[in-house]
GUPATOR-63952 format. One record per residue (C-alpha): residue in three letters; x, y, z. Coordinates in steps of 0.1 Angstrom, whole numbers. Layout:
{site 'ALA', {X, Y, Z}}
...
***
This chain:
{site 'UNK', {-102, -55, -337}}
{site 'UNK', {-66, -67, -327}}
{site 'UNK', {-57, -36, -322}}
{site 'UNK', {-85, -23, -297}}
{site 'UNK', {-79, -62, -277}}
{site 'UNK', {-43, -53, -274}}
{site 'UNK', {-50, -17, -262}}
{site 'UNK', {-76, -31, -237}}
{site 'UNK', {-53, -60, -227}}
{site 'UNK', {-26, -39, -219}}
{site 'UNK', {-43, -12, -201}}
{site 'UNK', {-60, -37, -182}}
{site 'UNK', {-24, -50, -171}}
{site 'UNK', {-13, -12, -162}}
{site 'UNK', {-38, -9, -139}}
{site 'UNK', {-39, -40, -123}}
{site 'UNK', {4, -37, -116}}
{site 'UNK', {-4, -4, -105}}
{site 'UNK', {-36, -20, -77}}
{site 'UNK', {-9, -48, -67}}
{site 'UNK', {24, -22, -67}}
{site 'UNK', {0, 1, -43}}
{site 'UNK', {-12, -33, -22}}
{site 'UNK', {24, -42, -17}}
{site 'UNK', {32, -10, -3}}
{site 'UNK', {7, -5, 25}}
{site 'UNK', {16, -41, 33}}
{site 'UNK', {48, -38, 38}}
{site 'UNK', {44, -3, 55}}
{site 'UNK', {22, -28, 79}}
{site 'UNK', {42, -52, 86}}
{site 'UNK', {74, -29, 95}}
{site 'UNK', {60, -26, 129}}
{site 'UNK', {46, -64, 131}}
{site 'UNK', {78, -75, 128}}
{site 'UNK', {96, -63, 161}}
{site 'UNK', {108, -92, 172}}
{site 'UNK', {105, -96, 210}}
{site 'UNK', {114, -126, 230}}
{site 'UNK', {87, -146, 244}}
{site 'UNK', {96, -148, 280}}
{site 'UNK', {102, -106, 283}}
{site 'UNK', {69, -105, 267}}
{site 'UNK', {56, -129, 292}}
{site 'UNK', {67, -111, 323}}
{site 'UNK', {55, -76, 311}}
{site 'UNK', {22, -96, 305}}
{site 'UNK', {23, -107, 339}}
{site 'UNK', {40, -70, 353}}
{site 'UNK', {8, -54, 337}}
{site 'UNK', {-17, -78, 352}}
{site 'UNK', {-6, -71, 385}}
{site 'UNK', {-6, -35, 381}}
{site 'UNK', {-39, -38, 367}}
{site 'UNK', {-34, -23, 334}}
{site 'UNK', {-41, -27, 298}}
{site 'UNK', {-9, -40, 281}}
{site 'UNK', {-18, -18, 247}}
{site 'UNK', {-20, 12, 266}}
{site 'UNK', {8, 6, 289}}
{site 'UNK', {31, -6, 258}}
{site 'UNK', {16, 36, 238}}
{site 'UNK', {28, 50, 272}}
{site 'UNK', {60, 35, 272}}
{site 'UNK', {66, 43, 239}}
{site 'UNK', {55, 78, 241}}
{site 'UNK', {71, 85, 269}}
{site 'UNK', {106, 76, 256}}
{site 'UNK', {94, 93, 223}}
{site 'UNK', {93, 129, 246}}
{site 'UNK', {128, 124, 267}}
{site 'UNK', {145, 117, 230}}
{site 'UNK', {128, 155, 217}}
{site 'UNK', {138, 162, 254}}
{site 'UNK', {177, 155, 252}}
{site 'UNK', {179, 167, 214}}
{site 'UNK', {169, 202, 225}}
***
C-alpha cells in the first residue's frame, strides 16, 4: 500500500509542476507586452491627440505599430 501512495503522490506532484511550469509560461509571455513602460504625461497627450482626432486609441496605437512594423520589412529589403 506504501508503495501505490508513493507512486500516486508523486505522480500527482509531476503533473501539478508540469500545470504551474505551463501557467508560468503563458504569464510571463503575457506580461512581456504589459510591461512597456510609458510615461504618464506622453500617454496623456496621445489620449488627448486621439480624442480630438476622434479616434479610438487601441486602433490608433495597432496602426502605429503596424505601420512602423511595414517601413522596418520596407528598409530591410
Amino acid at each position: 500500500m506504501d508503495i501505490f501512495r508513493t507512486i500516486v503522490t508523486t505522480t500527482a506532484t509531476v503533473v501539478t509542476w508540469e500545470i504551474l511550469k505551463r501557467r508560468d509560461e503563458k504569464n510571463k509571455e503575457a506580461s512581456e507586452y504589459r510591461n512597456i513602460k510609458i510615461k504618464r504625461d506622453l500617454m496623456d497627450e496621445f489620449s488627448a491627440s486621439c480624442d480630438r482626432a476622434g479616434v479610438d486609441m487601441n486602433s490608433q496605437l495597432k496602426k502605429l505599430i503596424t505601420d512602423f512594423n511595414k517601413e522596418v520589412q520596407n528598409e530591410e529589403s
